[in-house]
VOGU-3710 file (C-alpha; in Angstrom, 3 decimals, decimal comma):
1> xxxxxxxxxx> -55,929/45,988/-46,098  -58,245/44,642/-43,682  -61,535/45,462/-45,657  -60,233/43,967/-48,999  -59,798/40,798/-46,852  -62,945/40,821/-45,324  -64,731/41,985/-48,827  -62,910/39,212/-51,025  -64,893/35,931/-50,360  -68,109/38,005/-51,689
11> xxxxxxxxxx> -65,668/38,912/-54,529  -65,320/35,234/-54,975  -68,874/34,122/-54,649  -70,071/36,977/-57,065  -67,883/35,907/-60,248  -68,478/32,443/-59,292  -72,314/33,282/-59,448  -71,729/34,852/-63,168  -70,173/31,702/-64,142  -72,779/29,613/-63,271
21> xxxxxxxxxx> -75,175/32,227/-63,967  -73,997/31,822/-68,133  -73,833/28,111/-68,210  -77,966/27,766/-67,022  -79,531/26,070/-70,215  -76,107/25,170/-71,809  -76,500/21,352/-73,019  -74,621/19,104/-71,018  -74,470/16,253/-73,491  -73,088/18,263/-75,649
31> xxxxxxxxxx> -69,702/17,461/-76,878  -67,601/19,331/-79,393  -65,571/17,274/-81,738  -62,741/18,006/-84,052  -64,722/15,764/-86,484  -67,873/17,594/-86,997  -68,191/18,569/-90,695  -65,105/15,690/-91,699  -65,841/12,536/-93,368  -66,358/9,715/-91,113
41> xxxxxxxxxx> -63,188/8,305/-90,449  -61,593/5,043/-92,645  -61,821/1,721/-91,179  -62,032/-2,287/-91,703  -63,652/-3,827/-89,501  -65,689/-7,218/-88,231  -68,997/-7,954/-88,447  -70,377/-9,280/-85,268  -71,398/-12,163/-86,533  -67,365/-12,128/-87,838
51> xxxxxxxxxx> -68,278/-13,365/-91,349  -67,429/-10,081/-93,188  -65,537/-7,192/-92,948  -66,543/-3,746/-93,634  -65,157/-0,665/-94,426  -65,872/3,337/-94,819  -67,674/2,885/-98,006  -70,233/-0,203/-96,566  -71,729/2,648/-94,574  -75,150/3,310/-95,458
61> xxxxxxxxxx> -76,264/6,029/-97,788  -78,185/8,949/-96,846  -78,038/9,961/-93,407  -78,134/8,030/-90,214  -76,617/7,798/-86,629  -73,424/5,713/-85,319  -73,582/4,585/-82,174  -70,893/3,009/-79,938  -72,045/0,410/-76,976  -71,118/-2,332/-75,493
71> xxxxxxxxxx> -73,090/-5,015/-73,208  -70,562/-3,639/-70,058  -72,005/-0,091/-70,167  -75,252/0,702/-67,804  -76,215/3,546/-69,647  -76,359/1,465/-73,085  -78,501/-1,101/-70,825  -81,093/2,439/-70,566  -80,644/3,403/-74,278  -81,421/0,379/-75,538
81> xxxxxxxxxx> -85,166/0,477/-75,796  -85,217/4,112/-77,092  -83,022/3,202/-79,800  -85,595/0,397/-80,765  -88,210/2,982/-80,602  -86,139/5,289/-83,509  -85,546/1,740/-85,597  -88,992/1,080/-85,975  -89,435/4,878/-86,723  -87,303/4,212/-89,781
91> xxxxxxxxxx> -84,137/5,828/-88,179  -80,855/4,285/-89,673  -78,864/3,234/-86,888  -74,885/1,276/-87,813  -73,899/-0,005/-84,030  -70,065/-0,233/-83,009  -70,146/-2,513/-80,891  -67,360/-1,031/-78,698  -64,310/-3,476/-76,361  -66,785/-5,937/-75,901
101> xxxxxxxxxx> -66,775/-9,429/-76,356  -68,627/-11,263/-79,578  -70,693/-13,622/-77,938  -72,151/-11,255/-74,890  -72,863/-8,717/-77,555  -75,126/-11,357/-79,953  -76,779/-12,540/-76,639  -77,957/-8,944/-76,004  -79,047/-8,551/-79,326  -80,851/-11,648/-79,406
111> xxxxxxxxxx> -82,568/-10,921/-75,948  -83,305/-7,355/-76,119  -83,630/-6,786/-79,893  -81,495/-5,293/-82,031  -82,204/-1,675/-83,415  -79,290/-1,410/-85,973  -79,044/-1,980/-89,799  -75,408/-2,747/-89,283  -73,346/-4,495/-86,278  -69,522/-4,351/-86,468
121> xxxxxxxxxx> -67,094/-5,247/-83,514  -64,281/-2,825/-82,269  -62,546/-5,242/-79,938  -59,658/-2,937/-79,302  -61,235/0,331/-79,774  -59,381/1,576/-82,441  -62,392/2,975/-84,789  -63,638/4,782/-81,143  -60,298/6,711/-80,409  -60,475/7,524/-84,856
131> xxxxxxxxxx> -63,693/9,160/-83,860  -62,701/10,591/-80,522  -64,942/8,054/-78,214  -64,352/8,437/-74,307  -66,960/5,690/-73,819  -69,970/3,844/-74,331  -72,984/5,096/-75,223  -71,670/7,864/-77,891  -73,436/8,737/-80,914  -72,746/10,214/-84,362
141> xxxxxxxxxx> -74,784/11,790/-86,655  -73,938/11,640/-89,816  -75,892/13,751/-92,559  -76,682/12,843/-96,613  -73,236/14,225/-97,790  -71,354/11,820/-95,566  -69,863/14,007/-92,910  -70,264/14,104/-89,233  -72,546/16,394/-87,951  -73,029/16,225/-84,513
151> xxxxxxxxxx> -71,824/14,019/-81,445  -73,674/13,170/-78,262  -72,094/11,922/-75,666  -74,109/9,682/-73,160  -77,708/8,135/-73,194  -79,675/9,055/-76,722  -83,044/9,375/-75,397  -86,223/11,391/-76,181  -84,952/14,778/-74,315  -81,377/14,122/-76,557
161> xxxxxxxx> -83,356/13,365/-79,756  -85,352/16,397/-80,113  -81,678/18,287/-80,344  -80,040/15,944/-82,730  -82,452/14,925/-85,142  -82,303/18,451/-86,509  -78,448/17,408/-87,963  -80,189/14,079/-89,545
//
């Protein structure tokens, strides 16, 4: 009895090494959704500038990315330029603007530029729990036939957009 006590914390440390062992080169961003391959999810909402509101079928055609933000989030602070770097490439980008407040949110457009096609506000973060947001930044692909494709959660940078711009 003695010697399986004395043998069991390698016992531990040697399945805990195969564990870890199979999760080397896993993506870490990755993040499975119930929605991949469903339509993108109904919804009426705000412009930022508040003038209009938009539903599911104002989305662009073709494909392009969703991605939810919000002027409180650090990491959207870092995404920010990279996402002006895939606007100029052509990329179509539809921001959710996500529990945020209207006026912060055209103030960081206006002073760091503004990278999407489309702006709409979700105040109470109704259209992010639809989707299955945990927070700011997320972002959707969505392909050509409508449907979500793939999910990233965290910063979209160049690293990030060598994986997802295969689902585009």
């Amino acid at each position: 009895m003695r010697r399986i006590v004395l043998f069991l914390p390698f016992l531990v440390f040697l399945v805990l090494g195969v564990v870890f062992y199979f999760l080397l080169g896993k993506d870490t961003q990755y993040m499975p959704s119930a929605l991949i391959g469903q339509p993108v999810p109904s919804f009426q909402l705000v412009t930022l500038e508040g003038e209009q509101v938009k539903q599911t079928s104002d989305l662009p055609k073709g494909s392009y990315l969703i991605n939810f933000w919000g002027t409180w989030c650090p990491s959207c602070h870092v995404e920010h330029p990279y996402l002006m770097t895939l606007a100029e490439q052509g990329v179509t980008i539809v921001g959710i603007d996500y529990k945020d407040q209207q006026a912060a949110a055209m103030q960081w457009l206006r002073d760091k530029g503004n990278p999407y096609t489309l702006v709409l506000m979700d105040e109470l973060g109704q259209f992010g729990l639809d989707m299955g947001v945990t927070g700011a930044p997320e972002t959707f692909v969505i392909n050509a036939e409508g449907k979500i494709a793939y999910r990233l959660q965290g910063v979209l940078n160049a690293q990030s957009w060598q994986v997802i711009k295969a689902y585009l």
